[in-house]
N, C-alpha and C positions, 0 to 999 in steps of 0.2 A: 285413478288414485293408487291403484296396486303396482302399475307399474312406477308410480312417482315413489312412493314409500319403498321398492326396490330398489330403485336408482340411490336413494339417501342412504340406506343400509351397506351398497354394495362401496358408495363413497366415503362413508366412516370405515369400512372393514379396510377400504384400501389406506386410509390415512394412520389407522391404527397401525397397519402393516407395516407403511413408511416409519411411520416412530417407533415402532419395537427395532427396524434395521440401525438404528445408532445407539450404538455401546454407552454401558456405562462404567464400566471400570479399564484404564487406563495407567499404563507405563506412563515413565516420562517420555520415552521413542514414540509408544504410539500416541503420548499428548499432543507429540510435535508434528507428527506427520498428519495426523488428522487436521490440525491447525494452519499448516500449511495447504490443505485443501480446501477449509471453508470460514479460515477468517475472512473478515470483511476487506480490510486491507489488501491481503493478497489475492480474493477474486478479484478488484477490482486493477490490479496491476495483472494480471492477468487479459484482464479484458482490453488494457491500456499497450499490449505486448500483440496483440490480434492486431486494436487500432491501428496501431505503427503499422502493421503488414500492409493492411488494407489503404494507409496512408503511401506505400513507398508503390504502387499497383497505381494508385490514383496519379501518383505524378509521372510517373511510365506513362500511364495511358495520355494523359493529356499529349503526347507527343507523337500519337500513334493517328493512324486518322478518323477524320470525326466525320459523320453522315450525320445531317440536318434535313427538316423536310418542314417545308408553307402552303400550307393549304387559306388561301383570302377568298372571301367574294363579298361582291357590292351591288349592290340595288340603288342607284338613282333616283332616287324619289324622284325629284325637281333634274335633271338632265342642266345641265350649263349649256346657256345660248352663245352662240358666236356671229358677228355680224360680219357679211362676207359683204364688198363692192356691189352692187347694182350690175356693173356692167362686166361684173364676170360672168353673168349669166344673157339667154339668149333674148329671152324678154325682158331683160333690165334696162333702169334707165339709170343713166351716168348722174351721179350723187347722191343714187339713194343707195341704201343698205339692207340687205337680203339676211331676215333670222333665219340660221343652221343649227341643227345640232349635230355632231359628231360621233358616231360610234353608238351599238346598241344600249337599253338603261341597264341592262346584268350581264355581267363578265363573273366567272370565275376560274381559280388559276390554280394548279401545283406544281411547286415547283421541289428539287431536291439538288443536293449543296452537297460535296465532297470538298476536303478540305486534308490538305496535309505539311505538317511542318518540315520544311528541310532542312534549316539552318536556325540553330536559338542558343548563345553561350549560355544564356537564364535556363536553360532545359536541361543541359550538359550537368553545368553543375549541380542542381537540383537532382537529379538522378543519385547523383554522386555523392547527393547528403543525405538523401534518405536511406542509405544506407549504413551513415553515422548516425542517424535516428533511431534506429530498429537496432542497432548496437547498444544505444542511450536506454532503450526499452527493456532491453534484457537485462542489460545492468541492474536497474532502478527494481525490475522484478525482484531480483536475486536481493541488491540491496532490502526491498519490504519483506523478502521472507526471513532475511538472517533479524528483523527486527522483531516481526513475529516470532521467530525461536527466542529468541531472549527477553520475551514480554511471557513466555509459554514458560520458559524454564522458570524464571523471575517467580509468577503466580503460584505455579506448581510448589516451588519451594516456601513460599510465605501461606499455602492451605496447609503443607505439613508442619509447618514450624508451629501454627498454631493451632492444630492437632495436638501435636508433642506437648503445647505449653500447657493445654486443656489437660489430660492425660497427667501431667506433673503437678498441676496445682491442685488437680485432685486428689492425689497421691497426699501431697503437701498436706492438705485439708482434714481429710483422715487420720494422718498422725494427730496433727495440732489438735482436732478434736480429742482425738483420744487422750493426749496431756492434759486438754482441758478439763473433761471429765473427773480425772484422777486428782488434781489440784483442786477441782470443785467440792470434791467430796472429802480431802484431806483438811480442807479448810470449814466444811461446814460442822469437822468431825473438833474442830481447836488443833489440828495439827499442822497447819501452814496460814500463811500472810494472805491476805486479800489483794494487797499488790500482786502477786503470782498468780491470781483469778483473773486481774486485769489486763496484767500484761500477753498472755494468750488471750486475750477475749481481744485485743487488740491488732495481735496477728491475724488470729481468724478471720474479723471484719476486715482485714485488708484483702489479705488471701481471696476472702470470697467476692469483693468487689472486683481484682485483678481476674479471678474465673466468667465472671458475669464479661468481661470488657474481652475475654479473650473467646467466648463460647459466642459472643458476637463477630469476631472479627474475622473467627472461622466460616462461619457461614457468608461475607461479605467478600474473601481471599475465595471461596468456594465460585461465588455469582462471578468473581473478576476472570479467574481463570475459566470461567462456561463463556463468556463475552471472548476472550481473547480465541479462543477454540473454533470458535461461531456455534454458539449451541446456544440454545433457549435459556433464558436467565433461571427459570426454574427446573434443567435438567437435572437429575439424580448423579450426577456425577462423584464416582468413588475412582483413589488413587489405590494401584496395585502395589505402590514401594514408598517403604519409610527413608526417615532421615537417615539411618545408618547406612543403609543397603546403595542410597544416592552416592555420600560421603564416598564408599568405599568404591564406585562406580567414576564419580570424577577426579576423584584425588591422583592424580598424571603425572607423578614430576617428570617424566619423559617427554612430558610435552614440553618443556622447557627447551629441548633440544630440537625442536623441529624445524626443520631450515625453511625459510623466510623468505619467497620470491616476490617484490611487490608488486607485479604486473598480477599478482592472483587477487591481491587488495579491492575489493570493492569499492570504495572512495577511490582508491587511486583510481581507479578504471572512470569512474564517473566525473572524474578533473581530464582524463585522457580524450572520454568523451567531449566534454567542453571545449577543451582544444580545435578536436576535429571540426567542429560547429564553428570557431571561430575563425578557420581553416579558408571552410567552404563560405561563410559571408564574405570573406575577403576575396575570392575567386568571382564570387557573383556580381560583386560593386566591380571586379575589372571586368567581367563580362558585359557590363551594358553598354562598352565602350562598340561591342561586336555589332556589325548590320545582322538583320533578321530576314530569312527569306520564306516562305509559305506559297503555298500553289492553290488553286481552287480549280474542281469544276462543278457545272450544275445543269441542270435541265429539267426544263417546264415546258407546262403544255397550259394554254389558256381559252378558255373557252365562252363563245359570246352566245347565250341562250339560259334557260331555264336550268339551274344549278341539278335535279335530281335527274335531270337527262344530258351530265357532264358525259356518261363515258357513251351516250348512243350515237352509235357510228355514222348518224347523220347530221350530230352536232357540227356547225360552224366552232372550229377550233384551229389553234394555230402551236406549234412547238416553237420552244428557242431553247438555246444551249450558249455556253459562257466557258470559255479555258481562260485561266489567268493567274498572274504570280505576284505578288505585293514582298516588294523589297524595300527595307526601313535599315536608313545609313543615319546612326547618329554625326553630325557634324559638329556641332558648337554647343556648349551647355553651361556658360561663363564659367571654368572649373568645378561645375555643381558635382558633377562628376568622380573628379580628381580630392577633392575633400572627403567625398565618400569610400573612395580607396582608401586614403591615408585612415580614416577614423578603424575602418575595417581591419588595417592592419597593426592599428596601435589595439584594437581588442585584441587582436590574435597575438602578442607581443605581451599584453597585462596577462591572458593565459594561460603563456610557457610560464611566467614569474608563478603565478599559483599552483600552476604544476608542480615546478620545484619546492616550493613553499608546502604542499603539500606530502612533496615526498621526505620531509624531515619533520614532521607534524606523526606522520605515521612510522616512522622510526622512533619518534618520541614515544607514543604511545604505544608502540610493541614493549618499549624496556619500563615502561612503569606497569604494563598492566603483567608483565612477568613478575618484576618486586612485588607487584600486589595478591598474586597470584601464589608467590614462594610466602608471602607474609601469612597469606591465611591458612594454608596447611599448615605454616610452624604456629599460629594463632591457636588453631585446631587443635593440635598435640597437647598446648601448654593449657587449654581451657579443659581439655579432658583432664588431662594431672590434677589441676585446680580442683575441677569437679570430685572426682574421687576422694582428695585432700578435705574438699569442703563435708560431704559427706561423710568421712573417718571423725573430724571434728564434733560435727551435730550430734552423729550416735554419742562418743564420746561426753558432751555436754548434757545429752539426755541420761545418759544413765549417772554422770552426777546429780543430775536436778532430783533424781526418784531418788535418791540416798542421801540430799538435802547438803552436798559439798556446794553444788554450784545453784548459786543465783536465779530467780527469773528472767535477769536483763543480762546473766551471760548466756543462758539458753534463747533468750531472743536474739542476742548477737550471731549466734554461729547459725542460729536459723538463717537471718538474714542475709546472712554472708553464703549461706547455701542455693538461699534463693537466685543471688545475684550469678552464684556460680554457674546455674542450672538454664538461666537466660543467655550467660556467655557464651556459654557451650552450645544451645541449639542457634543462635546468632553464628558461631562461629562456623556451624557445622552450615548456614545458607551462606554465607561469604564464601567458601571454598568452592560449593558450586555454579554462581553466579560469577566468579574472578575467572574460575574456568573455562562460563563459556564467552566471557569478554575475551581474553586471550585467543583462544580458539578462533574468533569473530575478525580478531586481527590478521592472526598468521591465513585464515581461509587457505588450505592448502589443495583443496580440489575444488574449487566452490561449494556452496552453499554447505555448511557442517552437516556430517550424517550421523545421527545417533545410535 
């Protein structure tokens, strides 16, 4: 028992050890590179990048040679009778029939099979595609982690946005109470309207529904991006960098200038890919037209006695050996053949069109996600202005409201217009870095983006 309760102890100390090894505060660099190690997505393209290897090894080997080996034996129960002439024996008599049986009731045998391919245009080409396979692999990797970074960056930005908005509406909160208070008391005292009790009692109630919906949504933007990361839905995960510090991190208009090769394009690569596949099917529907030639040899040893005294040197046994070559000449195949080329080649022919089709799809998509990209920094600029404006306004309306110039329903307007300001702006300030790394994603100008 003392050693079992050691064993449990020494297995929590180690698992405790494994979970204190993973961090909990987090760049968006190191959100992304950790995410690139143990999201789900990307292990398993990973594992699908090994697959291929092991796949392109498998169809090698099939062409390489094969050693098989049979090991049979039989026991006779009942022995099969054979009836030989009468008078092929010395005391027979002419028309009758003498029972025989032939050969002892247990034999056993082994035999082994060497086997090698000389000639296969199915082999040829197959060689030849799996290594447009393991191309296809690499891709589709690279393709699942540029998705993973922008599922990483994406999250990252929507736990700070709603960080920021929790943080402002509480701000928000605080003031409006505070007018509330002062209004409550100016009117309990006969010196203000009861409509200007209500109309901040009415802000407030909104205000603090909009905190309640965002102090949820934090913690939900929180679970999204520990899923996308591959981390425990309840890990403590804290971000090392706010929205400003990102802002000023991706805002690039340099990258505007980055020259544009599209053989670096992922998608493109992955239509390049499809090509080649469509390439090598076409090769291989002309290849079944090719004869196949293959060698064999084998040698067995068969033995007529008691199988556990197979190998004793005074077994009745017997060896045999086999050399031979099986040559296979397709002749006639009512054009079954000849239709399967054609289909093969009108794929590889719909291909090149997709190819091209594809490479003006990704030209399109370079020059809008630049527009979109130049839109949300100048979005950016003009929401901050706004912001500041909106804010100049508010004070201003406030300190009317306490000196009774202004309204409760113009100090409710400039609030609101403040609010909407304050959501433009953190909205505008995640557009800029999500348009960024859509761009970025596009141009891929070493592969996969490095932060």
């Amino acid at each position: 028992m003392r050693i079992l309760r050691l064993g449990i102890i020494l297995l929590a100390g180690l698992q405790i050890g494994t979970a204190q090894d993973i961090p909990t505060q987090f760049s968006l660099e190191e959100a992304v590179k950790y995410a690139l190690e143990h999201n789900y997505s990307s292990i398993n393209a990973s594992r699908d990048l090994v697959d291929a290897q092991k796949q392109k090894w498998e169809t090698i080997a099939s062409g390489l040679p094969q050693i098989s080996g049979l090991v049979s034996y039989q026991d006779q129960i009942k022995q099969p009778v054979s009836l030989i002439p009468g008078e092929f024996f010395p005391d027979g008599e002419p028309g009758t029939f003498v029972p025989v049986v032939f050969g002892p009731p247990r034999q056993t045998s082994a035999t082994a099979t060497l086997k090698q391919q000389i000639f296969d245009g199915s082999y040829i080409v197959g060689v030849q595609a799996t290594k447009a396979f393991l191309s296809y692999s690499k891709n589709n990797k690279e393709k699942t982690d540029q998705m993973v970074l922008r599922e990483v960056v994406e999250s990252y930005g929507n736990v700070l946005l709603a960080k920021e908005s929790v943080a402002i509406l509480k701000k928000n909160i605080e003031a409006v109470e505070k007018n509330l208070f002062e209004t409550r008391k100016l009117y309990e005292n006969g010196l203000g309207e009861e409509e200007n009790v209500e109309q901040l009692e009415i802000t407030l109630g909104n205000l603090q529904n909009v905190l309640r919906s965002n102090e949820r949504l934090e913690e939900i933007t929180l679970q999204m991006l520990n899923i996308v990361m591959g981390l425990p839905l309840e890990h403590p995960t804290e971000l090392s960098q706010d929205l400003d510090e990102l802002v000023a991190q991706e805002s690039r208009p340099d990258l505007l200038d980055t020259s544009f090769e599209i053989e670096n394009n992922v998608d493109f690569k992955l239509v390049q890919n499809l090509n080649e596949q469509r390439y090598y099917e076409w090769k291989l529907a002309r290849s079944r037209a090719l004869p196949t030639l293959n060698a064999f040899i084998n040698y067995g040893r068969t033995g007529f006695d008691d199988p556990f005294s197979y190998f004793d040197s005074s077994t009745q046994s017997f060896e045999s050996s086999i050399l031979g070559f099986d040559l296979s000449i397709p002749i006639f195949s009512s054009l079954g053949r000849s239709a399967s080329t054609q289909r093969a080649k009108i794929a590889m022919e719909k291909a090149k069109t997709q190819l091209e089709e594809t490479r003006q799809k990704i030209n399109l998509q370079l020059e809008q996600a630049k527009s979109e990209f130049t839109l949300a920094i100048d979005s950016y600029q003009t929401s901050k202005k706004n912001l500041s404006l909106a804010e100049r306004i508010e004070t201003k309306n406030e300190i009317k409201y306490s000196e009774g110039i202004a309204s409760s329903f113009e100090l409710r307007q400039a609030q609101t217009q403040l609010y909407t300001a304050q959501q433009e702006y953190l909205q505008a300030m995640i557009d800029v870095i999500n348009k960024k790394t859509a761009l970025e994603t596009i141009l891929n100008p070493e592969g996969l983006i490095q932060y």
